[in-house]
C-alpha positions in Angstrom: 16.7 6.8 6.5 20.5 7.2 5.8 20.9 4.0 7.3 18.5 2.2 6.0 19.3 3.4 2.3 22.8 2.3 3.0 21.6 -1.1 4.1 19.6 -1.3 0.7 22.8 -0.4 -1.7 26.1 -1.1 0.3 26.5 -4.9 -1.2 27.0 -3.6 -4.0 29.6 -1.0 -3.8 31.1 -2.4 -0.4 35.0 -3.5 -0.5 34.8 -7.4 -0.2 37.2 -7.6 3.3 37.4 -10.0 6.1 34.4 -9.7 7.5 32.6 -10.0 4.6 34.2 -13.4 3.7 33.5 -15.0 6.4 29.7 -14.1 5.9 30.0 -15.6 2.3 31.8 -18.7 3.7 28.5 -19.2 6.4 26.4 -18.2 3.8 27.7 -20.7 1.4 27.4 -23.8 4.2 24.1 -22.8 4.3 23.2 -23.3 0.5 22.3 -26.4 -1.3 25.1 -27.4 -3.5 23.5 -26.5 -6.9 23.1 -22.6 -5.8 26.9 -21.9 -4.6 29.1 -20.3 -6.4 31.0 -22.1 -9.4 34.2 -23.1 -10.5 35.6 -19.5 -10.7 34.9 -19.1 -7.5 32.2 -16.1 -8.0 29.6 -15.8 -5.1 26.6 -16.4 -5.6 25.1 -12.9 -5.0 27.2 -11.5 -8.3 26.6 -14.5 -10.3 23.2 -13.2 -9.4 23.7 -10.0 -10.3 25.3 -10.7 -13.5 21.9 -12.9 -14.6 20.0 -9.5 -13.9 22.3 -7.5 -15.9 22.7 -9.1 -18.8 19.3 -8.2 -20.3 20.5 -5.1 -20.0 23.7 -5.6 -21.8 22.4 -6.6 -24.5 19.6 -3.7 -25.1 22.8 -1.6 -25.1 25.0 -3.4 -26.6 22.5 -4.3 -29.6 21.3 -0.4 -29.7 17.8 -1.0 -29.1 17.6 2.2 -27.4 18.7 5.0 -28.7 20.9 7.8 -26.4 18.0 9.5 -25.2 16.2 6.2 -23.9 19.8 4.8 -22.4 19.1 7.1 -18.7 16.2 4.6 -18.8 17.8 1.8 -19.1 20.7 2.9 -16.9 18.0 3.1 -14.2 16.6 -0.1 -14.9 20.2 -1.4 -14.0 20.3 0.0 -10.8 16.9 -0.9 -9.8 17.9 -4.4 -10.8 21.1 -3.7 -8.3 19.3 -1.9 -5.6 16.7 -4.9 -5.1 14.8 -4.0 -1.6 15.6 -3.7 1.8 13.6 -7.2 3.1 14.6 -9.7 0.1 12.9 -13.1 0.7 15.6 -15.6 2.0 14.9 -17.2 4.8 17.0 -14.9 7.8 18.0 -17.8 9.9 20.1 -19.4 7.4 22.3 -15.8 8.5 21.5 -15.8 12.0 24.4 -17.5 12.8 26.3 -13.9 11.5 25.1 -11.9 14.4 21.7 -11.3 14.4 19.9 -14.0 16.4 17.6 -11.1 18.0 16.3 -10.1 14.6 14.5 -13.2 13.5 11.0 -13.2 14.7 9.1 -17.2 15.6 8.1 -17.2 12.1 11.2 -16.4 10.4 10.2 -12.8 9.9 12.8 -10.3 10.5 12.5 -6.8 12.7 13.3 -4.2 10.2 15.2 -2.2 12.3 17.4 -5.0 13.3 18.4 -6.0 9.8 19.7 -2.1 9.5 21.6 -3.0 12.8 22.9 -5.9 11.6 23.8 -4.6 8.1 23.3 -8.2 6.9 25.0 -9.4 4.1 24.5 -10.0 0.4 23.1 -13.4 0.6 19.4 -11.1 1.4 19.8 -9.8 -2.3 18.7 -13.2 -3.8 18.2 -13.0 -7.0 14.6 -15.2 -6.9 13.5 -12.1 -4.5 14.3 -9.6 -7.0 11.5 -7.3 -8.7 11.6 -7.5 -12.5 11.8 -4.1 -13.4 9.0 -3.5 -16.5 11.0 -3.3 -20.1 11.1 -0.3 -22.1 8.8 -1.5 -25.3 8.3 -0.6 -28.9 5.5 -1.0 -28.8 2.6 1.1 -31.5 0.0 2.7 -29.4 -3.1 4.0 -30.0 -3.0 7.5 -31.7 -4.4 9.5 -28.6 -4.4 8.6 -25.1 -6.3 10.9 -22.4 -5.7 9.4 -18.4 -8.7 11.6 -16.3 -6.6 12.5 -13.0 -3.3 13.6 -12.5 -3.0 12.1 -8.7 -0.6 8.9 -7.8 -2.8 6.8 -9.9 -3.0 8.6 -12.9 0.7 9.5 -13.0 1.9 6.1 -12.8 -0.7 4.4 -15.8 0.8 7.9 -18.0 4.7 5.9 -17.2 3.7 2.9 -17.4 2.4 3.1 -20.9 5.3 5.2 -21.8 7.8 2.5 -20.5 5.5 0.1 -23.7 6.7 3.0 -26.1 3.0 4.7 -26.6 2.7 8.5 -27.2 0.7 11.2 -27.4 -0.3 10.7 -23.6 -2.3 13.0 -22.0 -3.0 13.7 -18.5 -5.7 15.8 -17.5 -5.7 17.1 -14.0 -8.4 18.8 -12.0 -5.9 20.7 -9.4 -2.8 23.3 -9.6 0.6 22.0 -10.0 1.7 20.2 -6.9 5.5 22.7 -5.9 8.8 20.5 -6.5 9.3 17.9 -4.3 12.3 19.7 -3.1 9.9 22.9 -1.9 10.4 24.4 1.9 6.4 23.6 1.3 6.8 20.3 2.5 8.2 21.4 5.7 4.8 22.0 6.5 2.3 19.1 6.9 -0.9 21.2 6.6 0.4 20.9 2.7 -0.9 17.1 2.4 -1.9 14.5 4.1 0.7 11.8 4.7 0.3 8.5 3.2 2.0 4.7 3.7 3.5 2.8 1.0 4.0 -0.8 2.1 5.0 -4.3 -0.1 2.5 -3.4 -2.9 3.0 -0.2 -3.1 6.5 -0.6 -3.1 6.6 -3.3 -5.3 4.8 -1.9 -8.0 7.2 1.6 -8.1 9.8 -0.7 -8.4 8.6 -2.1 -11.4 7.7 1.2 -13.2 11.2 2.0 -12.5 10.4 4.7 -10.2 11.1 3.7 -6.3 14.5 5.3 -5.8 13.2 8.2 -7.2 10.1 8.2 -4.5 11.9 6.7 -1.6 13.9 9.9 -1.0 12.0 12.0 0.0 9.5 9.0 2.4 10.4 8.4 6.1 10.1 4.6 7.5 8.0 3.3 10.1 9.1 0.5 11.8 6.6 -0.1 14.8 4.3 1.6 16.6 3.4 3.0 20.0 -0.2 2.5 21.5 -2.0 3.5 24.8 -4.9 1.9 25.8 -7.8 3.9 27.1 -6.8 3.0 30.8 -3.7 3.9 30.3 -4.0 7.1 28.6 -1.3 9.0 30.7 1.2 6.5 31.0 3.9 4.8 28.8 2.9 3.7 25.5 3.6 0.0 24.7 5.9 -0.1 21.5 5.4 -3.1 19.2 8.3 -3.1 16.5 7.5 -4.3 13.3 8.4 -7.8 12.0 7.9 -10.4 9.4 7.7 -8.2 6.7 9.8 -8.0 3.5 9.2 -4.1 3.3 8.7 -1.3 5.9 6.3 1.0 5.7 7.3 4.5 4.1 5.2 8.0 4.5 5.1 10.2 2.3 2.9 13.1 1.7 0.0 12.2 -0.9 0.8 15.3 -2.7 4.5 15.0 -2.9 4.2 11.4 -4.1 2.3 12.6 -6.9 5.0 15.7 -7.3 7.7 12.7 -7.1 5.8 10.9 -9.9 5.1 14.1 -12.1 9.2 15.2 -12.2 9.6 11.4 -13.4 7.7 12.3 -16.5 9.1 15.2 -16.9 12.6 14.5 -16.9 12.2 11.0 -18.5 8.3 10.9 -20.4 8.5 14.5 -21.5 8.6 13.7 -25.6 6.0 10.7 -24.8 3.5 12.5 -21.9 1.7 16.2 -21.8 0.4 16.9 -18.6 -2.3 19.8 -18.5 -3.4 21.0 -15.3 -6.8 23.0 -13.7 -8.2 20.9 -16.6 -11.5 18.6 -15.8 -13.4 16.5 -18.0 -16.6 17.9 -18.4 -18.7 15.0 -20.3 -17.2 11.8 -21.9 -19.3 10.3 -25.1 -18.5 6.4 -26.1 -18.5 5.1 -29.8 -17.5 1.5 -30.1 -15.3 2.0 -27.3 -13.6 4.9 -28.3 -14.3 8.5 -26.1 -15.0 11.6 -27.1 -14.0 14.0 -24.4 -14.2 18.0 -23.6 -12.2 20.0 -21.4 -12.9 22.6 -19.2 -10.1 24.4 -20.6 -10.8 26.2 -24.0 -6.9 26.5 -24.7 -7.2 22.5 -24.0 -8.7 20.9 -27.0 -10.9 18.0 -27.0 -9.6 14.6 -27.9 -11.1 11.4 -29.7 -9.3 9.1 -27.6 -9.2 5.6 -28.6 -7.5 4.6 -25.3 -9.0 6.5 -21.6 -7.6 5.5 -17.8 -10.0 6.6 -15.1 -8.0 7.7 -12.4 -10.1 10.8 -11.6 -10.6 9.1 -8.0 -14.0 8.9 -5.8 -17.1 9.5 -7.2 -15.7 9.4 -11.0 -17.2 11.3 -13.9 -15.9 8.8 -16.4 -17.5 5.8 -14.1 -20.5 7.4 -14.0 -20.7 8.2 -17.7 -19.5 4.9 -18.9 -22.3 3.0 -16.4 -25.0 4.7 -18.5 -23.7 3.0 -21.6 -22.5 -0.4 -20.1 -25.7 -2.2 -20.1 -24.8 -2.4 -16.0 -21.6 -4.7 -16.7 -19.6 -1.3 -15.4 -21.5 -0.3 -11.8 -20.9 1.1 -8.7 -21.8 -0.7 -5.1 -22.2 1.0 -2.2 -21.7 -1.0 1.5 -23.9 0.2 3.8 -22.3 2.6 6.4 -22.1 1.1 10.3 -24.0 4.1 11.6 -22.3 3.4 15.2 -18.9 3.6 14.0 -19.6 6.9 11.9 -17.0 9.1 12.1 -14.7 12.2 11.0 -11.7 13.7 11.6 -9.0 16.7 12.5 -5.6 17.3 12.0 -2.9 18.9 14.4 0.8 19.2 13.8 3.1 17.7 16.6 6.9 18.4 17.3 9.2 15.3 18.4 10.3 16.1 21.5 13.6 14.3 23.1 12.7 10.7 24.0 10.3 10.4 21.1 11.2 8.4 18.0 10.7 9.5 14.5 9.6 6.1 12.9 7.1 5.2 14.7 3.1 5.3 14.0 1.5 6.6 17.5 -1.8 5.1 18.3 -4.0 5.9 21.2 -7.8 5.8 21.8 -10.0 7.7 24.3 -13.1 6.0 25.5 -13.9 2.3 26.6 -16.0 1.6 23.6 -15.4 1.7 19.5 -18.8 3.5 19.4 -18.1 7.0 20.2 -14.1 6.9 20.9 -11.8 9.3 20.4 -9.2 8.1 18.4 -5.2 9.8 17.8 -2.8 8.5 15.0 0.2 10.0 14.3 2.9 9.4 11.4 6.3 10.9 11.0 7.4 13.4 8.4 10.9 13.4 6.4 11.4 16.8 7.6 10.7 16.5 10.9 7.7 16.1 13.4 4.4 14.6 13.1 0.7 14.7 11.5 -2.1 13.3 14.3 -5.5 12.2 12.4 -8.2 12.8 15.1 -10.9 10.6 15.0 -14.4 11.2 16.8 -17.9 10.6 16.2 -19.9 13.8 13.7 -22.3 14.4 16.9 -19.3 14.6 19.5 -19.9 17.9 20.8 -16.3 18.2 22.8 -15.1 18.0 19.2 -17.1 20.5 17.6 -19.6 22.8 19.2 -17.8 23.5 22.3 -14.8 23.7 20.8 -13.7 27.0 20.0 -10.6 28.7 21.3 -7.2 27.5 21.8 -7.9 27.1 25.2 -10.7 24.9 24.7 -8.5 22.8 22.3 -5.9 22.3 25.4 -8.2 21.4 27.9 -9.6 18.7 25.3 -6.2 17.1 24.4 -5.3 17.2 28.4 -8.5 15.7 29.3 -8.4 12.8 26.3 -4.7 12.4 25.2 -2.3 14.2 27.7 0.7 12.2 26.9 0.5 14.2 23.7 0.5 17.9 25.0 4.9 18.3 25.7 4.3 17.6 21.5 1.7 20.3 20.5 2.7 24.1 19.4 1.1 26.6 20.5 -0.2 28.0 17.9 -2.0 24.3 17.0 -4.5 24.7 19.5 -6.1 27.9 18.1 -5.6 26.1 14.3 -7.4 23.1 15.8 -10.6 24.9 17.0 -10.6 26.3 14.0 -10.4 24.1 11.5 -14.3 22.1 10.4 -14.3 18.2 10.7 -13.6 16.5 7.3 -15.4 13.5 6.3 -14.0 9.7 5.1 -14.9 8.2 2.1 -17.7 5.7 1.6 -17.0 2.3 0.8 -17.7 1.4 -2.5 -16.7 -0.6 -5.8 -17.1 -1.6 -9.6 -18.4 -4.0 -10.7 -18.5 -6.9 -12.4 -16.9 -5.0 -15.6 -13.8 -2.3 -14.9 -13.8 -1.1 -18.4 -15.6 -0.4 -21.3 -14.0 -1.4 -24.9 -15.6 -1.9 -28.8 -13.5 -2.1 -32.0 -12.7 1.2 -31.8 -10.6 1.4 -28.3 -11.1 1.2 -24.8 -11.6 2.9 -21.6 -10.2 1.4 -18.2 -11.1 2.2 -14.6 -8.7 2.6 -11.8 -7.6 3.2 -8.4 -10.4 4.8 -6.4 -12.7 4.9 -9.0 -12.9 1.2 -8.6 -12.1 0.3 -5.3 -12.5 3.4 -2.6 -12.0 2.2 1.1 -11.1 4.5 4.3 -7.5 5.3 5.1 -7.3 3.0 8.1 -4.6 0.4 7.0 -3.0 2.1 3.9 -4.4 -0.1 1.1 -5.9 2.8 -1.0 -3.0 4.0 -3.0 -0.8 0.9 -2.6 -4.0 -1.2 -4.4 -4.2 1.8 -6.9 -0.4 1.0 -7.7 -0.9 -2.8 -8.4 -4.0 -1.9 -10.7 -1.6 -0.2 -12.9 1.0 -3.5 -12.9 -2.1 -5.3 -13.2 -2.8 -3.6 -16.9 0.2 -3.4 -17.8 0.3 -7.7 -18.0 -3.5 -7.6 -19.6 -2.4 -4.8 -22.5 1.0 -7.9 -22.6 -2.2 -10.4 -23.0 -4.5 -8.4 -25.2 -1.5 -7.9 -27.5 -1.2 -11.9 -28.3 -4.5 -11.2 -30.6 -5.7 -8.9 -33.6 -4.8 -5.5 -34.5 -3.6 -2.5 -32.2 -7.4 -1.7 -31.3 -8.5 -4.7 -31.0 -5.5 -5.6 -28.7 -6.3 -2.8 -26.4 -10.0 -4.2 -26.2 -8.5 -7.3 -25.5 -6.3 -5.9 -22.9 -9.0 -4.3 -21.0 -11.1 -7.1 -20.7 -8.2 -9.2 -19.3 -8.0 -6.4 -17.1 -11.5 -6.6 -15.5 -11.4 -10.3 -15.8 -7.9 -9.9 -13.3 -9.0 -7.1 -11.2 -12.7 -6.6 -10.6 -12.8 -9.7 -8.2 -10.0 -7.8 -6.7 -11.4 -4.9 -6.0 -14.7 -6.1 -4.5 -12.7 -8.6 -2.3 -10.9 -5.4 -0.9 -13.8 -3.6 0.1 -15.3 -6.0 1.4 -13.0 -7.2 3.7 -12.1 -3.5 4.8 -15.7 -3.4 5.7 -15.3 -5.2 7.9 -12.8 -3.4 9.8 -15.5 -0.6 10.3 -17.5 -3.1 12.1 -18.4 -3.8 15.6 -16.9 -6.2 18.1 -18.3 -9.5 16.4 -16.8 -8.0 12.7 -13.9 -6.5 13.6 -12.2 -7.2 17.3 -13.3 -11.0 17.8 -11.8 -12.2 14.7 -8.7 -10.7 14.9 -8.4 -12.1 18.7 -9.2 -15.8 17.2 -6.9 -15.3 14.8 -4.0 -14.3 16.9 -4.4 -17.3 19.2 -5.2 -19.9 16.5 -2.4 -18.6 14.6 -0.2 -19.1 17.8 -1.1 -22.3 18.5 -1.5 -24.0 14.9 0.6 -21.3 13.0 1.1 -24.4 10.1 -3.2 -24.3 9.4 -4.2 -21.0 10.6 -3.3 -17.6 8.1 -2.4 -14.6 10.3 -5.1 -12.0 10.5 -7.1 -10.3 7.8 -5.3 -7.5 8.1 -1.9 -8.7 8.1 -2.5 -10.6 4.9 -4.0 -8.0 3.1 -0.6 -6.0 3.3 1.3 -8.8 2.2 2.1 -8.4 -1.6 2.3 -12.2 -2.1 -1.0 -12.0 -1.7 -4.0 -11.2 -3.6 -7.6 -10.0 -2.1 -9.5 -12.7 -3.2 -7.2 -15.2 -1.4 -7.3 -13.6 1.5 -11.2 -13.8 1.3 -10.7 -16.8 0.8 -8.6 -18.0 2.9 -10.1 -16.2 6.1 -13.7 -17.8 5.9 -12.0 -21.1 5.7 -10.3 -19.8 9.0 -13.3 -19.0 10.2 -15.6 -22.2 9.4 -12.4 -24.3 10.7 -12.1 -22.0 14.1 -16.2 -22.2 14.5 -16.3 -26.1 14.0 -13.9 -26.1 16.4 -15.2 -23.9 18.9 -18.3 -25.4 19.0 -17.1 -28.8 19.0 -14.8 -27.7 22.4 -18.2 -26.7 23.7 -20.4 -29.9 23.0 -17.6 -31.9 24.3 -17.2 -29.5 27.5 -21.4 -29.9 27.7 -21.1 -33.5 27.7 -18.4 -33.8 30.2 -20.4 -31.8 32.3 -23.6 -33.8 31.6 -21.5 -37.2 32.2 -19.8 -35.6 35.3 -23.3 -34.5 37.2 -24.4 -38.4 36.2 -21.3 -40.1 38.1 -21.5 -37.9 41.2 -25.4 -38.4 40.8 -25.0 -42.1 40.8 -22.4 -41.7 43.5 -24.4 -40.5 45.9 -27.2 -42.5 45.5 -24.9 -45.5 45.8 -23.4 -44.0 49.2 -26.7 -43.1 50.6 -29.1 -45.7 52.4 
């Protein structure tokens, strides 16, 4: 991680010597005329960085914030200056600097290679950089409640901060989360770990908050997989490529702690944040909600503006459907009963030989239906959490599974590569522990909100979209709601008062996002489906890609963590895929039919001419 951060910020605090010349005089070969640097001879890359600053400048220099808001804007700057670790330039205009090896066929460059490389400032492009959100004035509604304290909830309470509304509260149903700093962490039973790709990372730039978060994530940059066959041998490593961002785990729990000490050392006078506190019953008025606590020392508030971030299975969603003359429902996919499953966790310990960035991916079994499935992500303090996947009525799993020595004859039977990894006191915490269940997949629709003339409430996260942890789109898609409301409030605001505004703003909101969040569930459906849903598109994707990379998208899933992207277009864009790679399938096989049709005639007619 050292290395990477210093990849991320060493442009800009980096003496400007030899080396570094020459890579702005290849650099500035490689630019049209128009973008080089100008007649005083500045490079491009801090004429760049000026253009960035100089909104900043001028809040400061105008004193639109006052001293206690300047941290904020301070942090804005560096943000601004510590753009991201995969800007989008194309790397083979640098490739000429070193780094042939780390350009992938497409242009895409091998993360870990561009930390090798330590490429040079001409990545920080100033067209690739993430607007950070301004710090507003803007006159908020007089109470504000957000229903969940998680990820979510923590970064809607900042981002309407960053606008300049207050009186924000955050009601949250668990205990305090300890201090991202705590020994806790050391210990991956505290939480389970999470991946925050492009979107994720994106959107925490934008709130201001990634540099805070980034500390304490470690970065994935491949993965190792076994095949069933091959169960005892050496794992093939893929490494990863072509993205603009690497993947970064953090603990679910310790993001949220991440996200709580931003308010509290920058929100404080703006946010309250009550914890143990659950929201009994919500009651709508022209938009505005009347809500009680659990807690009797936490009063009840009239609340002309809610966020529903209280996750799965949502009071507020469920409260607000009653009254939403079914414009705000919930849909339930049906469950592929074959691919049912549930899982176990087991801490590992790296061992020499074994990499720390890696995800580590192996599956027991021949079939999808009733495999046994290990994945494993890293932990900033050391070692790794494996996710055991198995079907609910897999006995080795459950009842025959109950000492430590059970637990080692299983993992040396299913997935011995892993044993050198396992402590010894896992196995008899393994038996012990009771299977947990995944989450149904489900969304709102077609409304996400519910508004009047006296406020609105607006749905996010999981209690709109709620899919199953497989590819790390939960909480990143949770993140880009938020960014998403934050440019409907900037739309609602072009109209009427403040409360009609907000109304405004929330419909904007569901106009942007409910397709959105259907589209995503969907298509992670999908993924829990059977050979013909799942595996056989992703193998015609990956050779029609290969062959016609210029007409054919990459696969679903690939797209779907790409944050130039949004879910309906990857819908979209896949069953146009799919109706061009079945027209030509079957027109390969009526030609082939015909050929074989024609072939039989001419040796038919052959013969007979050969024959007395």
């Amino acid at each position: 991680m050292r290395l990477l951060e210093g990849f991320v910020t060493a442009p800009a605090c980096r003496p400007y010597g030899a080396r570094n010349a020459r890579r702005e005089f290849v650099q500035r070969q490689h630019r049209p005329a128009a973008s080089r640097g100008g007649a005083q001879g500045r490079p491009r890359s801090q004429r760049a960085r000026t253009a960035f600053l100089a909104p900043v400048h001028a809040q400061l220099k105008d004193g639109k914030h006052g001293e206690a808001d300047q941290p904020l804007v301070k942090e804005d700057a560096r943000a601004r200056l510590n753009l991201r670790a995969m800007a989008e330039t194309d790397f083979k205009k640098v490739g000429g600097v070193g780094a042939p090896n780390a350009i992938d066929s497409q242009g895409g460059m091998n993360v870990r290679d561009a930390v090798k490389y330590d490429l040079p400032d001409a990545v920080y492009d100033a067209e690739a950089a993430v607007e950070v959100l301004p710090c507003l004035q803007e006159a908020g509604p007089s109470q504000t409640v957000i229903v969940g304290g998680g990820p979510a909830g923590c970064a809607a309470a900042i981002m309407l901060a960053r606008r300049g509304w207050e009186n924000i509260h955050i009601w949250e149903r668990l205990q305090s989360p300890p201090s991202p700093d705590a020994a806790e962490w050391g210990n991956p039973d505290r939480s389970y770990n999470i991946g925050i790709g492009g979107r994720g990372q994106v959107s925490l730039l934008k709130l201001g908050c990634w540099n805070a978060v980034k500390k304490y994530c470690v970065g994935v940059y491949g993965r190792m997989d076994w095949s069933p066959e091959n169960s005892g041998g050496a794992g093939v490593v893929t490494e990863a490529s072509g993205r603009r961002y690497p993947t970064m785990v953090i603990p679910r729990d310790r993001l949220q702690s991440v996200l709580l000490r931003e308010i509290a050392n920058h929100y404080n006078k703006q946010i309250t944040v009550s914890f143990e506190t659950e929201c009994t019953s919500a009651s709508f008025k022209s938009g505005a909600a009347l809500l009680k606590s659990s807690r009797p020392e936490v009063p009840d508030v009239d609340a002309q503006f809610v966020v529903a971030a209280d996750g799965i299975r949502s009071r507020l969603v469920q409260e607000a459907s009653r009254v939403s003359d079914g414009r705000l429902g919930v849909t339930t996919l049906p469950e592929n009963e074959k691919r049912s499953v549930v899982y176990k966790t087991i801490n590992l310990e790296l061992q020499p030989g074994w990499r720390g960035d890696l995800n580590y991916s192996a599956r027991s079994g021949e079939s999808l239906e009733g495999a046994v499935t290990l994945e494993a992500l890293p932990c900033l303090d050391g070692g790794l959490v494996a996710v055991i996947l198995f079907s609910p009525g897999d006995a080795r799993l459950t009842t025959d599974l109950n000492t430590a020595d059970d637990t080692r004859a299983l993992f040396q039977s299913l997935f011995p590569q892993f044993t050198p990894l396992i402590p010894e006191a896992e196995y008899a915490k393994f038996a012990a522990k009771s299977p947990s269940g995944l989450p149904r997949f489900t969304y709102a629709s077609p409304d996400l909100h519910l508004a009047g003339d006296q406020g609105a409430t607006v749905c996010v996260g999981d209690a709109i979209h709620t899919v199953k942890p497989y590819f790390g789109l939960g909480v990143n898609s949770a993140f880009e709601d938020i960014i998403t409301l934050h440019h409907s409030l900037d739309h609602g605001a072009q109209g009427g008062d403040s409360l009609q505004h907000f109304a405004l703003g929330a419909e904007e909101y569901s106009k942007r996002r409910g397709k959105e969040a259907k589209a995503l569930v969907e298509m992670s459906r999908q993924f829990d489906g059977d050979f013909l849903e799942f595996v056989l598109p992703l193998i015609l994707d990956g050779i029609f890609s290969k062959i016609a990379p210029s007409i054919f998208a990459p696969n679903a899933i690939r797209m779907l963590q790409n944050e130039q992207y949004l879910f309906t277009q990857v819908q979209g864009r896949k069953r146009q895929d799919r109706a061009l790679q079945i027209s030509i399938l079957v027109s390969i096989s009526v030609a082939l039919v015909a050929l074989g049709k024609h072939t039989i005639d001419f040796l038919t007619a052959t013969n007979a001419s050969i024959l007395p």
